[in-house]
C-alpha positions in Angstrom: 9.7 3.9 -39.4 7.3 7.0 -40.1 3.9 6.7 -38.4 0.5 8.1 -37.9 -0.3 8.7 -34.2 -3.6 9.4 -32.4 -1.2 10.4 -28.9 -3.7 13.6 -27.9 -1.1 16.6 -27.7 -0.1 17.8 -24.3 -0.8 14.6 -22.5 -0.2 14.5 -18.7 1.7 11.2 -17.5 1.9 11.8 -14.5 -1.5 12.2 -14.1 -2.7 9.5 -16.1 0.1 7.4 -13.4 -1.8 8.7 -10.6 -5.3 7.8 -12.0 -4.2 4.3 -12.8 -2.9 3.8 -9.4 0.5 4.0 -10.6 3.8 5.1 -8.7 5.2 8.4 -11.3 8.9 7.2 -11.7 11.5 8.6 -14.4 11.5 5.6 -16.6 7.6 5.2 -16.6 7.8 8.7 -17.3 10.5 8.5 -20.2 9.0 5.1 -21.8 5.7 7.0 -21.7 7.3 9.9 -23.9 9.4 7.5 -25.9 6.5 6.0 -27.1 4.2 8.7 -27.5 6.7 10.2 -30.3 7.3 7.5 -31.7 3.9 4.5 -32.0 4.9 1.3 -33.1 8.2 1.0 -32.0 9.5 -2.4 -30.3 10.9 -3.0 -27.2 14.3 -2.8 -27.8 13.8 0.4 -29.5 12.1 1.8 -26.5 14.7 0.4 -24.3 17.6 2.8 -26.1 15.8 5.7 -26.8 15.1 5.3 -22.7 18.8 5.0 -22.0 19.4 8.0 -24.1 17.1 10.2 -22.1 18.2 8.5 -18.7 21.6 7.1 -19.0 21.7 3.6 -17.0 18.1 2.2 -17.2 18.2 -1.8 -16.8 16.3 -3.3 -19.4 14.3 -5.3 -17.1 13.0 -1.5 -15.3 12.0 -0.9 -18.9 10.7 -4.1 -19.8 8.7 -3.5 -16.2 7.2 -0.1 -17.3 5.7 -1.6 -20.5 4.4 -4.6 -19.0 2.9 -2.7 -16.4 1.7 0.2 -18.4 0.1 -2.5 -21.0 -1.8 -4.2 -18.1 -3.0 -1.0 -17.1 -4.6 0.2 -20.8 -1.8 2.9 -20.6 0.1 1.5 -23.6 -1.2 -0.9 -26.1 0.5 -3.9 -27.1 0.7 -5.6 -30.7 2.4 -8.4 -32.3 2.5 -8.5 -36.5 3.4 -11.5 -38.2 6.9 -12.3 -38.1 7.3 -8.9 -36.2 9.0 -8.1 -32.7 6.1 -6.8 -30.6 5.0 -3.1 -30.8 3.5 -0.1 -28.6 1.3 2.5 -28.8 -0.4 4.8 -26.7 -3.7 2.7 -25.5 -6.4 5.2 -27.2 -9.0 3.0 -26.7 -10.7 3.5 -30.4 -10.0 -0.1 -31.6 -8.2 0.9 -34.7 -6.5 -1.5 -37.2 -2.9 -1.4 -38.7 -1.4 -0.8 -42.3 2.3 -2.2 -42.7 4.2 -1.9 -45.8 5.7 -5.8 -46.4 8.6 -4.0 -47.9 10.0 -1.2 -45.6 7.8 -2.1 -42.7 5.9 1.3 -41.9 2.9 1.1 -40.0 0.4 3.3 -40.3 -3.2 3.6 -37.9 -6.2 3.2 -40.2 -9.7 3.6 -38.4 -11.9 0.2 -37.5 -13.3 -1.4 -40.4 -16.6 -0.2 -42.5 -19.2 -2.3 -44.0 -19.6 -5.8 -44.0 -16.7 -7.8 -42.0 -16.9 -11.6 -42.0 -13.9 -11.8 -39.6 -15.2 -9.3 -37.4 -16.9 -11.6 -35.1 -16.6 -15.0 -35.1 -19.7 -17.7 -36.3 -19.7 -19.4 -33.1 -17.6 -17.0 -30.0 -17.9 -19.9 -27.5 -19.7 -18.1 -25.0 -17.1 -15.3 -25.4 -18.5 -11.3 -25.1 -15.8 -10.1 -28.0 -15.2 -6.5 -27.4 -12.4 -5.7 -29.8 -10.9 -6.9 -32.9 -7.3 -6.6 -34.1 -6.9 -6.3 -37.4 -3.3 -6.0 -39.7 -3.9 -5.0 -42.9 -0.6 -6.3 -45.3 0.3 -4.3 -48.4 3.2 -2.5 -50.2 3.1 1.2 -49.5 2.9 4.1 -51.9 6.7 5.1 -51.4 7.9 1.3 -52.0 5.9 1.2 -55.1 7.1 4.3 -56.4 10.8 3.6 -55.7 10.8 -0.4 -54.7 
């Protein structure tokens, strides 16, 4: 799947580890690349491209270094519809999703503009809402053309 990234070029791991409290260990390291290169790419997806760079990784160590990296706003975790769950590099802009219903790309589009009436809830139950996620569903440009 092709995909728009916002990864900053460059980035340090092993100090972003350190300042997160984190131990720096190879397959924190290699998930932390494999997902950089390639946002929006499940689990399992991760888990081979990790095995490729490592050679015998279990799946739960990787499995591990996601849920861990997650928790710590490292990586950022989403779930489409009817989708396996995905990862990106935690940015921390709040930015919304694109996927193509056809081929399945997914593509970063910025936070919504203008008026949102799903944005925040009517009544938020005494909840202080400090991010939306928002999947925007469509037929991209290529499956149009050639779909």
């Amino acid at each position: 799947m092709a995909a728009q990234t916002r990864t900053p070029a460059g980035t340090d791991w092993t100090t972003r580890l350190r300042t997160a409290g984190l131990r720096v260990t190879q397959p924190r390291l290699a998930v932390l690349d494999v997902v950089s290169s390639t946002p929006h790419i499940s689990a399992d997806a991760v888990t081979d491209r990790v095995r490729d760079r490592l050679g015998t990784v279990s799946v739960q160590a990787v499995y591990d270094a996601l849920n861990t990296l997650t928790k710590h706003d490292i990586l950022r975790k989403f779930e489409p519809a009817g989708s396996s769950m995905r990862f990106e590099v935690h940015t921390g802009d709040n930015h919304h999703h694109l996927i193509c219903r056809r081929c399945g790309d997914i593509i970063d589009v910025a936070c919504s503009v203008g008026a949102m009436p799903c944005a925040l809830p009517d009544d938020p139950h005494g909840f202080v809402v400090d991010e939306a996620e928002v999947t925007y569903w469509g037929v991209c440009s290529s499956c149009r053309t050639y779909g």
